[in-house]
N, C-alpha and C positions, 0 to 999 in steps of 0.2 A: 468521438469524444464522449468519456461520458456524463451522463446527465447530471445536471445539479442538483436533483433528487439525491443523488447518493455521495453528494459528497460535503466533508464537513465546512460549515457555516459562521461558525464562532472561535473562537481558544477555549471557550470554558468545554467545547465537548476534546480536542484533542488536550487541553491537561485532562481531565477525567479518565481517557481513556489512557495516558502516562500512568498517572498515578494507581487506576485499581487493576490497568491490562495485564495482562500474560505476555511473555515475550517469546519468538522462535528466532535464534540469530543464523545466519549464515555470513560466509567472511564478506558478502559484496554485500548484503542487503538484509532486514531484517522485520518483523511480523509484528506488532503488541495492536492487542485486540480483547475486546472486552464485550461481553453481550450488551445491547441495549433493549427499551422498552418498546421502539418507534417497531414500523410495521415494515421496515426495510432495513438494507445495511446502510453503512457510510463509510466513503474510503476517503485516504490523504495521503500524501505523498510529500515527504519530509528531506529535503537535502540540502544541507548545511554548505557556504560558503567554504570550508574549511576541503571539504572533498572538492569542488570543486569550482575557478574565480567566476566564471562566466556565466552572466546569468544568461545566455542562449545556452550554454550546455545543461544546464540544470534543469533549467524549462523545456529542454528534448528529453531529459534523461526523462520528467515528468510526465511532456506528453506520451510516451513510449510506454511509462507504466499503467498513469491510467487506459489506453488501449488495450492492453492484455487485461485489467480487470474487468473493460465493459465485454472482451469477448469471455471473460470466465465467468460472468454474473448469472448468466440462466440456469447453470448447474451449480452458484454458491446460495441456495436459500435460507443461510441462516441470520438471524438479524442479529450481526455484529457490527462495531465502532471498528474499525483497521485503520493500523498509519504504517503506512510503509515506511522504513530509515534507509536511507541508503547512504554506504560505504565506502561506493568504489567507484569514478567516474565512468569506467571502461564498460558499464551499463551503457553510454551514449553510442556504443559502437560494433556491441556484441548481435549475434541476430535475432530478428525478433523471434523468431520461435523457439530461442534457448533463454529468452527472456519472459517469455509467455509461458514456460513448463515454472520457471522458478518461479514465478506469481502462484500455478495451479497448485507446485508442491508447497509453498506457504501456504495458502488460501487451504488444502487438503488434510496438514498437518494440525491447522488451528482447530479445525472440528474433533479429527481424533482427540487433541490435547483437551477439548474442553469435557 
């Protein structure tokens, strides 16, 4: 799981991070991410009722993501806001290690992007 250090705490830091972030979409899931001042990152993980009703599958699709970013964190050292969006429920069922590359290639693309 990962740790509370790195994840967000309030709404006023994920609007902040809506409103000044950069976005990377892809069709199942999506990036907006914005630098911050703190000495670490902060991740969150965003899935809307609408993808899908159950809040046990939302809460696996979540714990699933955050797991792939506490094992991608020792190689992300940059201090960014991230909110994960997700799109597509079939996150809850795909494997984890083809869920854990699309975290790296977000998490990889937002450095180039910035």
């Amino acid at each position: 799981m990962l740790s509370s250090k790195y994840r967000f705490h309030s709404r006023g830091g994920v609007r902040h991070t809506y409103q000044a972030g950069k976005t990377i979409r892809t069709p199942s899931i999506s990036l907006v991410y914005t630098p911050n001042r703190r000495h670490h990152q902060r991740f969150g993980v965003v899935i809307s009722k609408k993808v899908l009703k159950s809040a046990v599958g939302r809460n696996r699709i979540r714990r699933r993501i955050y797991e792939a970013i506490r094992l991608e964190l020792p190689d992300f050292t940059y201090n960014f806001d991230c909110l994960f969006v997700v799109y597509d429920k079939t996150l809850a069922k795909i494997p984890f290690r083809d869920l854990r590359t699309m975290v790296h290639d977000l998490l990889t693309r937002s450095i180039t992007h910035y």
